[in-house]
C-alpha atoms as one frame of an Amber mdcrd trajectory, in Angstrom:
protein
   2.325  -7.920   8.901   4.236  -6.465   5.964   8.352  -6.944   5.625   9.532
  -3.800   4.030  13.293  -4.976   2.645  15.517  -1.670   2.845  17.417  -0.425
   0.575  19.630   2.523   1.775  21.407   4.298  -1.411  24.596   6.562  -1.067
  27.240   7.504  -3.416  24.881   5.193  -5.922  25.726   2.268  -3.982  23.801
   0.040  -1.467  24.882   0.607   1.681  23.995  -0.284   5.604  24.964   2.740
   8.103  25.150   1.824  11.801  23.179   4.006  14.225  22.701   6.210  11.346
  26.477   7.343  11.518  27.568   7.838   7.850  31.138   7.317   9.452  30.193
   3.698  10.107  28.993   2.479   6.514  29.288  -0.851   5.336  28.459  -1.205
   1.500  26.848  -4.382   0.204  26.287  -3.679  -3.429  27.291  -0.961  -6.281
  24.171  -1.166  -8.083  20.871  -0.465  -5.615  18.550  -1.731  -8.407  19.634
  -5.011  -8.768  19.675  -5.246  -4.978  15.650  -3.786  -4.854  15.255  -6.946
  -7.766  16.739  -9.312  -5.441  14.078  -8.764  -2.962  11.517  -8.878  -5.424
  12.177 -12.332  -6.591  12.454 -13.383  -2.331   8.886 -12.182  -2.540   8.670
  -8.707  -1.361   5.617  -6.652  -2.025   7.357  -3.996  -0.876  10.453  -1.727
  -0.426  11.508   0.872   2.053  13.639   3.092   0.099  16.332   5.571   1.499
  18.237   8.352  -0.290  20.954   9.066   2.343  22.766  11.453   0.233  19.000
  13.614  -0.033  18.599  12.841   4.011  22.231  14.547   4.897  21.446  17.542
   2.104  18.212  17.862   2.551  17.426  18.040  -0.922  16.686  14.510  -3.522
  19.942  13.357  -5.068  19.335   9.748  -6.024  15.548  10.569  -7.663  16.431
   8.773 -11.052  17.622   5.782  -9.837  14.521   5.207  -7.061  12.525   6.194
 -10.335  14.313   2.755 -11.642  13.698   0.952  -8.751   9.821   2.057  -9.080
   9.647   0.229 -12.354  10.189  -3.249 -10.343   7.018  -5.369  -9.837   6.396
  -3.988  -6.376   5.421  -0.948  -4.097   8.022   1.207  -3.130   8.152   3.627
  -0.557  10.734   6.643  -0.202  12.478   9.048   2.581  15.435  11.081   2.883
  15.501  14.775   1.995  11.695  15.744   1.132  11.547  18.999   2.521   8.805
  20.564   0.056   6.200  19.605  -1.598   7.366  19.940  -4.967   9.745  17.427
  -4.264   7.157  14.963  -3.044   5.627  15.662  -6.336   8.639  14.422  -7.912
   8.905  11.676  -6.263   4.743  10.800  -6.776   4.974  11.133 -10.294   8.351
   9.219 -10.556   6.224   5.965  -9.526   6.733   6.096  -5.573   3.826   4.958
  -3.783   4.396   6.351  -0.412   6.237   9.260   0.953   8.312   9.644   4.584
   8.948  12.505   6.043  11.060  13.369   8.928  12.674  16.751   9.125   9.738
  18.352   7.622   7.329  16.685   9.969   8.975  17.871  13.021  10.114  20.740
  12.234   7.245  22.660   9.878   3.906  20.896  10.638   2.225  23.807   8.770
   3.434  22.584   5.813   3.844  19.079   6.629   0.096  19.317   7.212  -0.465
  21.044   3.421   1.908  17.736   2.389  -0.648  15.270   3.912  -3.340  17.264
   2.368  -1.966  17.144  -1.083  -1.124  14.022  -1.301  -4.224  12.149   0.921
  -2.772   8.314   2.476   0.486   8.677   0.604   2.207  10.745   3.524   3.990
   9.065   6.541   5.906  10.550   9.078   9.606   8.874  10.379   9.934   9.204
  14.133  13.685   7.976  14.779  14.446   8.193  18.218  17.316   8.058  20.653
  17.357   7.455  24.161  13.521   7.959  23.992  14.237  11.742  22.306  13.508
  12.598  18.227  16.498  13.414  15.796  16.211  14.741  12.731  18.672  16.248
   9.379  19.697  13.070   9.057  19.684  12.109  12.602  22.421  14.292  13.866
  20.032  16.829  15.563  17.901  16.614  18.740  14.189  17.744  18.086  13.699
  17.860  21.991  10.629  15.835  21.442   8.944  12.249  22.720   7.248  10.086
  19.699   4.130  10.068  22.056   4.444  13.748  22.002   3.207  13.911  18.069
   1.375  11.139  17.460  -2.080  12.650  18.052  -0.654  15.900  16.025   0.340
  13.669  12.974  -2.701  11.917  13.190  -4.573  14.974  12.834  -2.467  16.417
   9.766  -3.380  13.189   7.558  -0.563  10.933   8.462  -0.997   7.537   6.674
   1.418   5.921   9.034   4.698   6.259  10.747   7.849   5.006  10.656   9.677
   4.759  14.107  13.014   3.664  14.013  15.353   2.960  17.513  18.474   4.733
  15.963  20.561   2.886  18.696  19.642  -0.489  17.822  19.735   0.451  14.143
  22.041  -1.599  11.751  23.755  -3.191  14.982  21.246  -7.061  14.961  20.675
  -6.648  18.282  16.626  -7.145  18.117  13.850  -5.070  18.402  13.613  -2.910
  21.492  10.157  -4.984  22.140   9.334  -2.648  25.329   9.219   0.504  23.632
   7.603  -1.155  20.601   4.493  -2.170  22.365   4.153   1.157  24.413   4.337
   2.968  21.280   1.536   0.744  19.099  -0.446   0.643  22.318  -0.914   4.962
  22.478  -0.652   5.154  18.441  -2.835   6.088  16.369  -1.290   5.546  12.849
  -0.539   2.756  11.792   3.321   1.728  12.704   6.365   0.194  11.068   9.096
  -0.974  13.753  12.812  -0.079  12.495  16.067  -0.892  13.965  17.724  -3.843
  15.350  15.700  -7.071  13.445  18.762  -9.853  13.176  16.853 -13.321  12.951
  13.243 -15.021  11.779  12.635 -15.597  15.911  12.135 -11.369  15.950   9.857
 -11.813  12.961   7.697 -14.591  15.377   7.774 -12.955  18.331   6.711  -9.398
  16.327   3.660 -11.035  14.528   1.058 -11.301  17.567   1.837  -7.434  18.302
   0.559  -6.470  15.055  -2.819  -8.798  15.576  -3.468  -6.903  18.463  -1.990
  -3.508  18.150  -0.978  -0.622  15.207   1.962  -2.399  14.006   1.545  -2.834
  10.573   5.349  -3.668   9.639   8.434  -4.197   9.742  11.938  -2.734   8.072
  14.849  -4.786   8.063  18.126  -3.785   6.657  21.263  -5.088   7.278  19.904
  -8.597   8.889  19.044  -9.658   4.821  22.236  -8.444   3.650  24.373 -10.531
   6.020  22.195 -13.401   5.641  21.057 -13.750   9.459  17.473 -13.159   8.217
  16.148 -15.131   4.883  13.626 -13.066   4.235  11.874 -15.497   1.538  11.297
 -17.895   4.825  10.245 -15.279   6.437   7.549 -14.203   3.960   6.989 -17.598
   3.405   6.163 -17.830   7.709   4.431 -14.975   7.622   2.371 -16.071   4.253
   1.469 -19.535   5.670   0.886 -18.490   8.824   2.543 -21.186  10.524   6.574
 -22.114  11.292   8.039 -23.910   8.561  10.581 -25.574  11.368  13.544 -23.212
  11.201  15.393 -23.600  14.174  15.849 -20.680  16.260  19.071 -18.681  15.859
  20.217 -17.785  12.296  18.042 -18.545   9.536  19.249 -21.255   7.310
């Protein structure tokens, strides 16, 4: 199971949104980069990469500076505003290794499907759901879908893998929602990476046997390794030796 570190860039800073509600942002560093390094040097093989600013305009705003981040020692993948191919394209030959795609997935498959096609196992698709129901522009509009709805759809466009994110657990701590988790992986697919509400190494434990025996791949957690309640060097380290190191349960120390 892969740990994906996020690192969610508006205004050029590092920031943590709650619920996905650019009202409710908390920023935890002015210079994204050296955050992406941080997690480098924790161990991270790879980074889940947001451009807010491209997800609310729909169009890539913060492209130079994830090209800087792609220069760091480790994979990077990037969403938030790729609503075209040549933008993908951008991103691709900026050093991005992977692509997610919400909007565009939903809301054009034609062309999401010539995406996938273009770019073969570099394409994912971000479900982020609420209540059960798809958003999308940035999560402020309904797509009057179900994630099991498109999953055999995506699948058949190309799909690498997909991102599904619980929007109301999202930057709150609160854990994974571990029900809907396993009734996803169980009917998907793609492979999946669980979003939205990690807070401690016990939901890194208790996530691991799901992705021996189902389509979870990974995991993205946000603002648990900025407030410290997840040390995500343990956690690799867990995850690496395959056995507890003897953290306590509750916050990682």
């Amino acid at each position: 199971m892969i740990i994906f570190p996020a690192v969610d860039i508006k205004g050029g800073r590092c920031v943590r949104l709650k619920q996905g509600r650019a009202s409710e942002e908390t920023v935890f560093s002015d210079d994204p980069l050296d955050m992406a390094g941080r997690w480098v040097r924790e161990g991270a093989s790879w980074l889940h990469v947001v451009d807010l600013d491209g997800a609310f305009q729909g169009r890539p705003v913060n492209l130079e500076l994830i090209a800087s981040i792609c220069a760091l020692p480790v994979s990077v993948q990037v969403g938030g505003g790729i609503r075209d191919p040549e933008t993908a394209r951008r991103y691709l030959e900026a050093g991005v290794d992977r692509l997610v795609l919400g909007t565009l997935a939903l809301e054009n498959p034609a062309l999401y499907s010539d995406i996938c096609a273009a770019f073969p196992g570099r394409i994912g698709a971000s479900l982020d759901a609420q209540g059960g129901r798809l958003k999308t522009r940035g999560w402020i509009k309904d797509a009057g879908l179900k994630a099991a709805d498109v999953l055999p759809r995506l699948a058949e466009q190309g799909s690498a893998f997909v991102v599904y994110t619980d929007i109301e657990r999202d930057g709150t701590q609160s854990g994974l929602n571990r029900k809907g988790l396993e009734e996803l992986c169980a009917v998907s697919p793609l492979p999946v990476l669980a979003a939205g509400g990690v807070n401690t190494l016990d939901d890194i434990r208790s996530l691991h046997p799901l992705s021996l025996q189902s389509s979870l791949q990974g995991v993205i957690t946000g603002r648990a390794i900025y407030t410290g309640s997840l040390n995500l060097r343990l956690a690799l380290d867990w995850l690496g030796s395959g056995r507890d190191p003897g953290i306590a349960p509750g916050p990682d120390r």
